[in-house]
PLY file of the C-alpha trace (Angstrom):
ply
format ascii 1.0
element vertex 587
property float x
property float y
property float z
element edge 586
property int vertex1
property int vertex2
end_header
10.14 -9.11 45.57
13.21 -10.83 46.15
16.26 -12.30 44.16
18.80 -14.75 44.82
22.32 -14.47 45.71
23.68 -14.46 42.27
25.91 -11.69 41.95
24.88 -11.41 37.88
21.29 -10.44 39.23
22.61 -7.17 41.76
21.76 -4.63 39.27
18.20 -5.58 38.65
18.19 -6.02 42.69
18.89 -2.23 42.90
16.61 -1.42 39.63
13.57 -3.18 41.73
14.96 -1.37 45.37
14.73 2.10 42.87
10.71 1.54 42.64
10.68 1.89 46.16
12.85 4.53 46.49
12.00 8.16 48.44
13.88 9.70 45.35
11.78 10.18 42.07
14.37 10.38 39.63
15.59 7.00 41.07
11.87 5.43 41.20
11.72 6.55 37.07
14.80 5.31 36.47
13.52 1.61 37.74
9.89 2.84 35.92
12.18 3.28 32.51
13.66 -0.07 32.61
11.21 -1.86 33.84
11.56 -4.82 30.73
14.56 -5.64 32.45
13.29 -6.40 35.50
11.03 -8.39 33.99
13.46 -10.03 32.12
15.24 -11.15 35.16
12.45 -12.31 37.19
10.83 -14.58 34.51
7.58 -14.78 33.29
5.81 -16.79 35.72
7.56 -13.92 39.29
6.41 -11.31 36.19
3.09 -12.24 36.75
2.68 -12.70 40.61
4.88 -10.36 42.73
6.22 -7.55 39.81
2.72 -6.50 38.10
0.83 -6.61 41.59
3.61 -4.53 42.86
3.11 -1.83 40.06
-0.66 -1.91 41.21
-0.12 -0.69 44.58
2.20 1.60 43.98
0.02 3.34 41.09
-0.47 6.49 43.67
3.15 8.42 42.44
4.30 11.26 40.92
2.34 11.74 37.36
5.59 11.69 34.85
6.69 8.30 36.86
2.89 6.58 35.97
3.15 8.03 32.57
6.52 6.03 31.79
4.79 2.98 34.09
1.45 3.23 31.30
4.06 3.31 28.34
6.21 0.29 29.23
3.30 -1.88 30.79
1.52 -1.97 27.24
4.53 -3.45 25.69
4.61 -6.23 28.94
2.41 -9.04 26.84
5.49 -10.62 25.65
6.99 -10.55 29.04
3.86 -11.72 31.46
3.53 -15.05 29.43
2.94 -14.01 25.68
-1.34 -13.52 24.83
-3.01 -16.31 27.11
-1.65 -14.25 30.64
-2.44 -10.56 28.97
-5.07 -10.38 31.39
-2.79 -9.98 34.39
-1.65 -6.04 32.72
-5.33 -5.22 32.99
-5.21 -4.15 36.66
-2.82 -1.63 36.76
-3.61 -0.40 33.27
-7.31 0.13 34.66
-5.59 1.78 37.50
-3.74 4.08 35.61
-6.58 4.72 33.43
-8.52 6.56 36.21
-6.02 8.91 37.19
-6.16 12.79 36.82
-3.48 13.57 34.69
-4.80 13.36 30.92
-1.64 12.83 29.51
-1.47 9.27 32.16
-4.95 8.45 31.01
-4.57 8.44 27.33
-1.53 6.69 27.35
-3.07 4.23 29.87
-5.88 4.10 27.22
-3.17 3.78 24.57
-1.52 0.63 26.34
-4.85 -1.05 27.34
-5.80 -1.29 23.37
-2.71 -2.84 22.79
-2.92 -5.35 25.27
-6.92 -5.93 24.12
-5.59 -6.52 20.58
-3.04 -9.48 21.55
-5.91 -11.15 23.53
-7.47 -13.91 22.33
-11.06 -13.09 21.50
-12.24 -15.31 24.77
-10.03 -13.37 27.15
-11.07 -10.61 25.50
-14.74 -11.42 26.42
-13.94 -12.94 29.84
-11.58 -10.19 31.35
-11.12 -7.43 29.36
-15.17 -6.35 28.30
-15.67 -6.11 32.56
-12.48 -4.12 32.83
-13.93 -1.68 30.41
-17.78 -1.89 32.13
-15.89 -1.23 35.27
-14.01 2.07 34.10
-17.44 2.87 32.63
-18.98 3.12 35.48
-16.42 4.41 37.59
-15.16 8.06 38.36
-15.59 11.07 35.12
-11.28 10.48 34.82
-12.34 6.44 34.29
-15.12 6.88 31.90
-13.18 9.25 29.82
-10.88 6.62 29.53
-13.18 4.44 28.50
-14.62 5.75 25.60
-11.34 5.82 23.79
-11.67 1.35 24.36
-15.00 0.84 22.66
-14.23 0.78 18.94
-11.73 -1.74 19.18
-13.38 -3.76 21.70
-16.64 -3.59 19.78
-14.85 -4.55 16.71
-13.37 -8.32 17.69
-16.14 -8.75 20.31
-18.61 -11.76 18.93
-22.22 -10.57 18.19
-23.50 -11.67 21.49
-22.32 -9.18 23.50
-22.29 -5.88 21.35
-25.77 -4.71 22.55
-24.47 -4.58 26.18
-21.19 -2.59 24.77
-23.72 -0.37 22.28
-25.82 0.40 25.12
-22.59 1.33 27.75
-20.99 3.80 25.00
-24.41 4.93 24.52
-25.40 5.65 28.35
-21.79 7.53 27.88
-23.11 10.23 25.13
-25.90 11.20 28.10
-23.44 11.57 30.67
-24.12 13.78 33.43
-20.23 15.33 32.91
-20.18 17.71 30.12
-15.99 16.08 30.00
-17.52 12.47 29.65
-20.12 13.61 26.86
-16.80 15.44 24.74
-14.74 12.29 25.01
-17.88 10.13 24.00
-18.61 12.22 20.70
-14.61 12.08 20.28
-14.92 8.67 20.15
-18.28 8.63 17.84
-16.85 9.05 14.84
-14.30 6.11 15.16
-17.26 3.80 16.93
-19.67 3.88 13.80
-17.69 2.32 11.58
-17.19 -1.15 13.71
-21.21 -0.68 14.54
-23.79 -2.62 12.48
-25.94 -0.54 10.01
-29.17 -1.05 12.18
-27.91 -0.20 15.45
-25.70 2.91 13.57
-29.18 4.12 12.34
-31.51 3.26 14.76
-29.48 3.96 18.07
-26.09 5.74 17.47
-27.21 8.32 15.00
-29.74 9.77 17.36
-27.01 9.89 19.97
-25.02 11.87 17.60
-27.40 14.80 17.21
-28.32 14.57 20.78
-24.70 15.63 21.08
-24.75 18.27 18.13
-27.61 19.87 20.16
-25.83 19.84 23.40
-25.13 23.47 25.81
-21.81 22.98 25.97
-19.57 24.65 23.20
-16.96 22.15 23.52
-19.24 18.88 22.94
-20.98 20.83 20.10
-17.24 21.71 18.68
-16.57 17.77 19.07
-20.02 16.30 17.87
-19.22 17.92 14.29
-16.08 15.74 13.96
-18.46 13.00 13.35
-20.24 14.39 10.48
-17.28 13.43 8.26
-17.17 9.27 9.20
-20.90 8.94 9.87
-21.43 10.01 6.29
-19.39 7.56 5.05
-21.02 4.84 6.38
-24.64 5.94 6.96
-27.06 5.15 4.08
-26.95 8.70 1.36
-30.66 8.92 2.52
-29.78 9.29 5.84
-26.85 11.63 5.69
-29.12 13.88 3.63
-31.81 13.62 5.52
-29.76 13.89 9.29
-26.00 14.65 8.87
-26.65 17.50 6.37
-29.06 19.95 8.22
-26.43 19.12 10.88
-23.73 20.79 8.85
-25.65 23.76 7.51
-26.78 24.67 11.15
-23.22 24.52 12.68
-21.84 26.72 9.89
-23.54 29.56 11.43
-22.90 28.13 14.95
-21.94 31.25 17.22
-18.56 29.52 17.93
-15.71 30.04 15.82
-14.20 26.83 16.56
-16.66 25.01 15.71
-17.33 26.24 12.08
-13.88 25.74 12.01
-14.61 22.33 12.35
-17.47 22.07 9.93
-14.81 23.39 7.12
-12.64 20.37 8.09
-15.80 18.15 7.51
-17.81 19.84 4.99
-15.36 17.92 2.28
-16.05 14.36 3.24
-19.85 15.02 3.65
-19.51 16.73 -0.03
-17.59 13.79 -1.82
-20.57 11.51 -0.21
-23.41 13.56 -1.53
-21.86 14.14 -4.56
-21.58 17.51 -6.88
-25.20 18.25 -7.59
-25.72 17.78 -3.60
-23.07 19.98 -3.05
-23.51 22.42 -5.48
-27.00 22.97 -3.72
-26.41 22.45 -0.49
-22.89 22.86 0.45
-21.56 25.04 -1.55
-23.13 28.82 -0.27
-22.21 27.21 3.38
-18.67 27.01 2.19
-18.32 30.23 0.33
-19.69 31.78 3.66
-16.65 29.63 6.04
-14.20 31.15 2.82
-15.77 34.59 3.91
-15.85 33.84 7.85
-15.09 36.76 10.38
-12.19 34.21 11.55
-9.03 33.50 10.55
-9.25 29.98 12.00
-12.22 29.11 10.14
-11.12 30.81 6.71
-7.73 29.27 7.03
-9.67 25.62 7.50
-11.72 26.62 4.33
-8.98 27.40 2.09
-7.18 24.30 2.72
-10.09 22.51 1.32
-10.90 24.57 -1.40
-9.56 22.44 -4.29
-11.50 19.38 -2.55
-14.78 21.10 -3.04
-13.98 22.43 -6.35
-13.23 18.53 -8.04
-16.64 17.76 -7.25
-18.11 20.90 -8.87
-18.32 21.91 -12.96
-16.18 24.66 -13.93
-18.65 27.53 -14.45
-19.47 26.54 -10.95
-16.22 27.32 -9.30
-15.41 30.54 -11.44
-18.49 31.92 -10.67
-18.82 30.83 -6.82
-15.23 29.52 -5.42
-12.88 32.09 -7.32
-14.48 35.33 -5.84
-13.58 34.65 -2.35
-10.08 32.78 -3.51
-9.13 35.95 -5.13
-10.13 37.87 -1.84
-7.94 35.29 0.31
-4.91 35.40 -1.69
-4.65 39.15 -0.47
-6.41 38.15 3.17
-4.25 39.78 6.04
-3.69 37.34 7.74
-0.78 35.08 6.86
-1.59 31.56 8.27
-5.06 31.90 5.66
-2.50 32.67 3.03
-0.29 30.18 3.45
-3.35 27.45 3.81
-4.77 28.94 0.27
-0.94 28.72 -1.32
-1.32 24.63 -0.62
-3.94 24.25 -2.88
-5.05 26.51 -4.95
-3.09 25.07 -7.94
-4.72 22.31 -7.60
-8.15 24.43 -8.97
-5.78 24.70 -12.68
-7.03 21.27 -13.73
-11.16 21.74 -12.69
-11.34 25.35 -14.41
-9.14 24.44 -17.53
-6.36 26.58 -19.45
-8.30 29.52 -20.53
-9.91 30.75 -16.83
-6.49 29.43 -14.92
-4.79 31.85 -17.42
-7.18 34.61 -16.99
-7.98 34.31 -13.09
-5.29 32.12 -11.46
-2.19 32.96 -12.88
-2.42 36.41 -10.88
-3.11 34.84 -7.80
-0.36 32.33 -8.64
2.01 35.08 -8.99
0.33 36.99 -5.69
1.54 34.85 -3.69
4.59 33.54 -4.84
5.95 36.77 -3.92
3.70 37.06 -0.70
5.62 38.46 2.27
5.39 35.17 4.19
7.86 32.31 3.29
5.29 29.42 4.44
3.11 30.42 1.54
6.08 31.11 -1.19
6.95 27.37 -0.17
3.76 26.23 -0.41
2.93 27.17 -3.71
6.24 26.70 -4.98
5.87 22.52 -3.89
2.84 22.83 -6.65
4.56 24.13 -9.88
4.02 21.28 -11.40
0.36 21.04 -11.45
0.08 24.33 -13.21
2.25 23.80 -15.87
-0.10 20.73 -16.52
-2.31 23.02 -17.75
-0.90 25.95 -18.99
1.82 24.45 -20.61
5.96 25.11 -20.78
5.86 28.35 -22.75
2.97 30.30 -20.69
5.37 28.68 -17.82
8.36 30.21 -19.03
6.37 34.07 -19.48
4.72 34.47 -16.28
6.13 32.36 -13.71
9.75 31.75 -14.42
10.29 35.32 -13.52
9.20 34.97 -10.15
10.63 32.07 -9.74
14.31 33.81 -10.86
13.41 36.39 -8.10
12.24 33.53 -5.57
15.81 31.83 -6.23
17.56 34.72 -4.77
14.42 34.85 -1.83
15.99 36.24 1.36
14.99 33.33 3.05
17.21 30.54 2.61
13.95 27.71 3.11
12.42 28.92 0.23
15.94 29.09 -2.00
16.34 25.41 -0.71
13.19 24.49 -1.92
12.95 26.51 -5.66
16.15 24.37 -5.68
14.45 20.64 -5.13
11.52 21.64 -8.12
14.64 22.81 -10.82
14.55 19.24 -12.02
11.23 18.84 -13.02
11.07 22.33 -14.04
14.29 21.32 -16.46
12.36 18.28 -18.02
9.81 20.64 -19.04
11.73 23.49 -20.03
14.00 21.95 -22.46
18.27 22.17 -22.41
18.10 24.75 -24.19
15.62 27.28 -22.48
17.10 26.12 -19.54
20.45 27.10 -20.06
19.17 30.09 -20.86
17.02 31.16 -18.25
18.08 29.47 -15.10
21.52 27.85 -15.82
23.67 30.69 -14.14
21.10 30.82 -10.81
22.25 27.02 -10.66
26.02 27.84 -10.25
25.11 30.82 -7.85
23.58 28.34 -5.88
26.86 26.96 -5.32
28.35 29.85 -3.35
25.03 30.50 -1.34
26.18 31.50 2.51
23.80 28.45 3.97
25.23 24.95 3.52
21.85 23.05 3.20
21.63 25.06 -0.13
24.68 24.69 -1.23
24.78 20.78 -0.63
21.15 20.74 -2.94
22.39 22.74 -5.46
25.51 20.06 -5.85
23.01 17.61 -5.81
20.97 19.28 -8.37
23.83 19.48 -11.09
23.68 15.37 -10.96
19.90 15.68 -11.73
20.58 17.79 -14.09
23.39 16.12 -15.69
21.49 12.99 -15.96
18.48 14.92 -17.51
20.01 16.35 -20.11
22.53 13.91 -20.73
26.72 13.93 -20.03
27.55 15.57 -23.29
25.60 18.79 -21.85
27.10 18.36 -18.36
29.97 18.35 -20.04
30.21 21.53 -22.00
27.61 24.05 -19.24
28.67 22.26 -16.07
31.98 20.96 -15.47
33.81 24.14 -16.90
31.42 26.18 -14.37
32.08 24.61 -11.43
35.86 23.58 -11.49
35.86 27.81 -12.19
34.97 28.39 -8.63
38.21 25.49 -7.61
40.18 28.53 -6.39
37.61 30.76 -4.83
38.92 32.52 -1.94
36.31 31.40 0.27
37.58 28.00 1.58
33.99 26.90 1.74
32.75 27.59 -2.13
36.24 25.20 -2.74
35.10 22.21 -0.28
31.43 23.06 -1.99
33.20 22.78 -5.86
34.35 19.20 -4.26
31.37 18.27 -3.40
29.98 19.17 -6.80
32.90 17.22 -8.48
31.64 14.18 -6.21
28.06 14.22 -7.47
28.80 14.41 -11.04
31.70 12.26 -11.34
29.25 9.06 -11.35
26.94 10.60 -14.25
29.67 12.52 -16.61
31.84 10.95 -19.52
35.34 9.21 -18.23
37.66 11.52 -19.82
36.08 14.32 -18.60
36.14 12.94 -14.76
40.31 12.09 -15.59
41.71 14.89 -17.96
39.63 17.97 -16.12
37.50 17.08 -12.74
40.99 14.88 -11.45
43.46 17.22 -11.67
41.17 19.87 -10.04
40.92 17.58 -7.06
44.64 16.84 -7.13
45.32 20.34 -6.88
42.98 20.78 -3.95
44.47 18.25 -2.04
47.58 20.90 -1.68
45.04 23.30 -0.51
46.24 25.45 2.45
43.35 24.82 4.29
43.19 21.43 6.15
39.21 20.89 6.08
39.94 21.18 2.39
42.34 18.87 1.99
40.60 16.20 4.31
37.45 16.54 1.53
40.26 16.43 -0.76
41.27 12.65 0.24
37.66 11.57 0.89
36.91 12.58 -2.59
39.91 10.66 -4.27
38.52 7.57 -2.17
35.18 7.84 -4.28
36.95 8.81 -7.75
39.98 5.64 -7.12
36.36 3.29 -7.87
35.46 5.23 -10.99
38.53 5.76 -12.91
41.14 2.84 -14.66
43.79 0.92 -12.26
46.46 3.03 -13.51
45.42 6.34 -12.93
44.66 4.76 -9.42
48.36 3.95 -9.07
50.20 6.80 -11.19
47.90 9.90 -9.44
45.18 9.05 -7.27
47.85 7.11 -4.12
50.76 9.15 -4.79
48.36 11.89 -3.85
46.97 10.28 -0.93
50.70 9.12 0.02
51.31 12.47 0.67
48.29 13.64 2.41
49.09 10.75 5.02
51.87 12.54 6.14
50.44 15.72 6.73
51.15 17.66 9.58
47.05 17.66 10.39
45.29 14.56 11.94
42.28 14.30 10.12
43.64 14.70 6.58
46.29 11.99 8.00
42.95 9.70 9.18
41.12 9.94 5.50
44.30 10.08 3.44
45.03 6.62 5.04
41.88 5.37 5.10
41.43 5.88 1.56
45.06 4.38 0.89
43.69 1.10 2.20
40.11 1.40 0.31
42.65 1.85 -2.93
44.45 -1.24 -1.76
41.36 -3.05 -0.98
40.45 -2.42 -4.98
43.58 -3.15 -6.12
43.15 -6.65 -4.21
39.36 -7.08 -6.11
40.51 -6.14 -8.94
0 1
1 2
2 3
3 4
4 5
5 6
6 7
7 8
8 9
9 10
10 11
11 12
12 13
13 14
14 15
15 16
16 17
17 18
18 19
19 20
20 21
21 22
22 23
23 24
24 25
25 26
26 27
27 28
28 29
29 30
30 31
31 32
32 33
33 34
34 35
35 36
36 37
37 38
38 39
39 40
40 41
41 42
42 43
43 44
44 45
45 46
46 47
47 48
48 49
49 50
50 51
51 52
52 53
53 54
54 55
55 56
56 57
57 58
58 59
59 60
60 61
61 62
62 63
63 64
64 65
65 66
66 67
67 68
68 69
69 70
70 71
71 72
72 73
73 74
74 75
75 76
76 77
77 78
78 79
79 80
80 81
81 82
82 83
83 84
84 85
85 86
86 87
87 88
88 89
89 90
90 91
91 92
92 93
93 94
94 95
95 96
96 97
97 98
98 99
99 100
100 101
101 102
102 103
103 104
104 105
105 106
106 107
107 108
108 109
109 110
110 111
111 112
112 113
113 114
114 115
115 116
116 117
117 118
118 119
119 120
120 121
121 122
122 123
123 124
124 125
125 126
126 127
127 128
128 129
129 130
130 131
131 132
132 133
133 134
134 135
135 136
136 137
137 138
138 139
139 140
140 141
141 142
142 143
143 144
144 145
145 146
146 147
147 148
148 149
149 150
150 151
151 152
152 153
153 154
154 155
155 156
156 157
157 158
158 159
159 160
160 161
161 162
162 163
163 164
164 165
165 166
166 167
167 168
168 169
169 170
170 171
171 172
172 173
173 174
174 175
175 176
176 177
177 178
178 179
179 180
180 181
181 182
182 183
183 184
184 185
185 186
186 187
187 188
188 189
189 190
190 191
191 192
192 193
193 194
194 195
195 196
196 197
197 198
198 199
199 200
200 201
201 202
202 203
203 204
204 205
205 206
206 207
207 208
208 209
209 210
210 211
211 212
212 213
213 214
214 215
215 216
216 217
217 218
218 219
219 220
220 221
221 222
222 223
223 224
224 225
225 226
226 227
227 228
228 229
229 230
230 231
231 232
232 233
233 234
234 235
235 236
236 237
237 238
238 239
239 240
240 241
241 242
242 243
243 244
244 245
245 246
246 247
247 248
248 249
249 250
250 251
251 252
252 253
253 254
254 255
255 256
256 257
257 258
258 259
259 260
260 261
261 262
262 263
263 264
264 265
265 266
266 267
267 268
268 269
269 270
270 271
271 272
272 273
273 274
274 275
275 276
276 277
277 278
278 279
279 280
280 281
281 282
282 283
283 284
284 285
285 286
286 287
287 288
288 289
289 290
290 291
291 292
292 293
293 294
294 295
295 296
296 297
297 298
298 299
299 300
300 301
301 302
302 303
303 304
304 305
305 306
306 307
307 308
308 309
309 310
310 311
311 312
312 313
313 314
314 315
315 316
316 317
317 318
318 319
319 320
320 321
321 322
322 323
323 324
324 325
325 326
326 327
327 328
328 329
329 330
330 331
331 332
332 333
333 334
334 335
335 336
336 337
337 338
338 339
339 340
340 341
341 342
342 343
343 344
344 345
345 346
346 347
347 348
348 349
349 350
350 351
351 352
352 353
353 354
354 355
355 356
356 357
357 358
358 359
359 360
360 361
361 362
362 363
363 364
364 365
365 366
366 367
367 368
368 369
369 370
370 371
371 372
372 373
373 374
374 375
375 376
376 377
377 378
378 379
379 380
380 381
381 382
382 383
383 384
384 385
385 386
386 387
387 388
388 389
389 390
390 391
391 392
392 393
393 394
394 395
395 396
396 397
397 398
398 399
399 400
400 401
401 402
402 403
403 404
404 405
405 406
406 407
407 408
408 409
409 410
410 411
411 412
412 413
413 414
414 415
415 416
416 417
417 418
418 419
419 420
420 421
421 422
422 423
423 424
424 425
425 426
426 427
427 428
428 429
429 430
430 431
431 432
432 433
433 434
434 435
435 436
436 437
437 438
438 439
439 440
440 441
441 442
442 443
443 444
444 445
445 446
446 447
447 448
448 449
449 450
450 451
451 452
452 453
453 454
454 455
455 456
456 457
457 458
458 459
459 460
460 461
461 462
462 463
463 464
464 465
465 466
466 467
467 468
468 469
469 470
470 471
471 472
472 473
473 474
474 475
475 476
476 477
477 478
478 479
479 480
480 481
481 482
482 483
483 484
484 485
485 486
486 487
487 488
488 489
489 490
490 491
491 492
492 493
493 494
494 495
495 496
496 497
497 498
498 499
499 500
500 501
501 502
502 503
503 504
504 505
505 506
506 507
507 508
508 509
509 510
510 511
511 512
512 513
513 514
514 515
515 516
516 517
517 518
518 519
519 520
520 521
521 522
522 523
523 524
524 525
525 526
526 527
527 528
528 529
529 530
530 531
531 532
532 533
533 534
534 535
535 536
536 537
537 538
538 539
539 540
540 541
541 542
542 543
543 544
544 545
545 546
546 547
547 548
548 549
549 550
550 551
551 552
552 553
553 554
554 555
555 556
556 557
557 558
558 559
559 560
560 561
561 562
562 563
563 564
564 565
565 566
566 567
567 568
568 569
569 570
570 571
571 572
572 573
573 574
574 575
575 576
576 577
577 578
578 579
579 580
580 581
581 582
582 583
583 584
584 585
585 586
């Protein structure tokens, strides 16, 4: 490749020199900007000298054809638009066969890309060989291809989808026990583009070919499919094929793959429906809730409240809360954690009385569990509860582990009893609020972490605009513009901050006769960072207030603060001189 002797082009003359280069951090460079070069050459020298080149130097270092497979499948605009796609195909196939899996599926990646900008007679003429080709290539290639099927399948005319059924097929009997995973990978997604009589007839005995296979890690694959081939296979049929499939990998001798079969087990359930379940499922999935392995419990409990919807009550307390009882106290803290997500969710499905009697305790288990993952996760759910059980039952059993879980010695799980105190407040009532949680709010705002800090300034607005400006008023504005003179310079930037996200959402004379002069006075503050927040704040408050208190307090202020001896109070004060000016000039 070549260039002429305009002196604009010399840098993409060294960028297409770097893809020769001995040096590999040069040659990725080039790889990396590789639009550019193709930007420069045009589409037409695009076509015949830069994509050929990439072909023949495919043999390189695997991180250099890993950017090469990520920029070529963005190339369609630059070879010619849709009608020229077919020139990428090359070195994508290339690319596609390589060793490295990480080159492969992003080769795989780009190739479906370029497939889905091809018109559908291109697609047929050029691109359904390339993938018969890597299908009958090397075990790297027809790995590869397994992952193009589906969407090939999917915008190929009728005509040729035996030849493509029959290919992907051949694939699920492959000789290479690598080929035969990546084919039942691909299973799943493949039966919903595939006609019902070829899906019954041809790819559904493929599938438990595959679930009957030696090797643990096609078996561990094959059950992936159970979930999408029940979804589109007649009820008959899943009943009948899918479901024996299930109940015999739940005792399968691998953990992994009854891990799997939890992850499943819902879709085939919701399919069946509950009197299905309830007689087929369900002692399978009270035995994965039970399982020797964390893995597999941990995959059950995370699916516990998806079973449970599609079951009566008596049903659940009788099978599903036994073992959810057990898991809440399960030692080990990942099946906690999974069991925290959702087992709220079981509230509405067992009703008041039994979530009362036998949830609320393991509610309360583990919102004080030793793990924070599970505190947070069951926190996120509050809501769903108090659904149920309603405010008051609320206030007596949870709100007192929720004061202890605002003062949690983690500061992810403070931030996040923090983002639920709204919705809690809507429910609770100003009142009850006040009272029970209204001083944790204003503790928030000296926490030691500033991502707390920040929500709990954020909060007060919430709050303030829950309850109304007249309570603001009188339980929030007094409490905050307390903590103005704190020693700790940060609580004072933080009681700025708080002044900022109220000032929008509380009366006017309240912002001018007490939040103002608090700001005023902490724009003589002794400590610079202080006094910078100081200016940025008066910047905000010159929008909300009249034009005189603009000109009698807020710039005489700022006048001041541009003068001072430090150069980033001097930057905002002036900055928000001319944003006052800029007003002014509105006005």
């Amino acid at each position: 490749m070549t260039l002429g002797s305009d002196d604009s082009l010399y840098p993409i003359a060294v960028l297409i020199d770097e893809l020769r280069n001995e040096d590999p951090a040069l040659r990725l460079n080039s790889v990396r900007r590789l639009r550019t070069i193709a930007l420069a050459l045009g589409e037409e020298r695009t076509r015949r000298e830069l994509i050929p080149f990439l072909n023949e130097n495919s043999d390189d270092e695997d991180e250099i054809l890993l950017a090469m497979a990520a920029e070529l499948g963005e190339f369609v605009s630059l070879v010619g638009g849709p009608e020229h796609a077919q020139v990428l195909l090359l070195p994508l196939e290339t690319l596609a066969t390589v060793d490295e899996t990480v080159v492969r599926d992003r080769a795989a990646e780009s190739l479906i890309a370029v497939a889905s900008a091809m018109p559908v007679p291109a697609l047929v003429e050029f691109f359904v060989p390339a993938l018969q080709r890597l299908a009958g290539k090397e075990w790297t290639a027809r790995v590869s291809a397994t992952r193009l099927f589906t969407p090939t399948y999917a915008r190929c005319p009728p005509e040729h989808r035996p030849d493509l059924l029959r290919a992907f097929l051949a694939l699920t009997k492959d000789e290479t026990p690598m080929v035969r995973r990546a084919a039942a990978q691909a299973l799943g997604d493949f039966a919903q583009v595939v006609e019902p009589e070829p899906l019954s007839a041809e790819l559904l005995p493929a599938f438990l070919q595959l679930t009957r296979d030696d090797q643990d890690s096609v078996r561990l694959i094959a059950v992936e499919a159970c979930g999408p081939l029940a979804k589109v296979l007649p009820r008959e049929a899943v009943y009948e094929h899918v479901l024996p499939v299930l109940q015999h990998f739940a005792l399968d001798k691998s953990w992994r793959v009854r891990y799997n079969v939890a992850q499943q087990l819902p879709a085939l359930a919701e399919v069946l429906g509950g009197e299905a379940t309830r007689a087929e499922l369900l002692p399978a999935f009270v035995r994965l809730l039970r399982d020797g392995e964390a893995e597999a419990r941990a995959a059950a409990a995370a699916r516990v409240a998806t079973v449970a919807r599609l079951l009566p009550a008596q049903e659940v307390l009788d099978q599903l809360l036994p073992p959810v009882k057990e898991l809440a106290g399960d030692g080990n803290q990942y099946v906690r954690a999974a069991l925290a997500s959702v087992v709220l969710e079981l509230a509405p499905v067992v009703g008041k009385a039994a979530t009362i009697e036998h949830l609320l305790p393991v509610f309360l288990s583990l919102l004080k569990d030793e793990w924070a993952e599970a505190r947070l996760n069951i926190i996120g759910k509050l809501d769903q509860v108090n659904q149920v059980i309603g405010v008051d039952l609320l206030a007596q059993s949870l709100l007192p582990a929720i004061k202890e879980l605002a003062e949690d010695r983690n500061w992810r799980v403070r931030l996040a009893i923090i983002s639920h105190i709204p919705l809690l407040a809507g429910q609770l009532g100003a009142d009850f609020f006040e009272q029970k949680l209204g001083q944790q709010c204003m503790r928030w705002l000296q926490d030691t972490v500033f991502s707390v800090r920040e929500a709990a300034t954020n909060n007060l607005r919430s709050l303030a605009q829950e309850f109304g400006a007249d309570w603001a008023r009188e339980h929030v504005v007094p409490q905050v513009l307390a903590l103005a003179g704190h020693q700790n310079y940060l609580y004072r930037i933080t009681v700025l901050a708080a002044v900022s996200s109220l000032a929008a959402v509380v009366p006017r004379d309240t912002l001018c006769n007490a939040m103002l002069p608090t700001v005023v006075e902490r724009a003589k503050d002794r400590v610079p960072n202080v006094r910078f927040n100081a200016a940025q704040l008066l910047e905000r408050l010159a929008g909300l207030v009249d034009p005189p208190v603009v000109d009698q307090v807020i710039k005489p202020v700022l006048a001041e603060l541009a003068a001072d001896r430090d150069a980033d109070v001097r930057f905002f004060a002036t900055h928000a001189l001319a944003a006052c000016d800029d007003l002014a000039a509105m006005a």
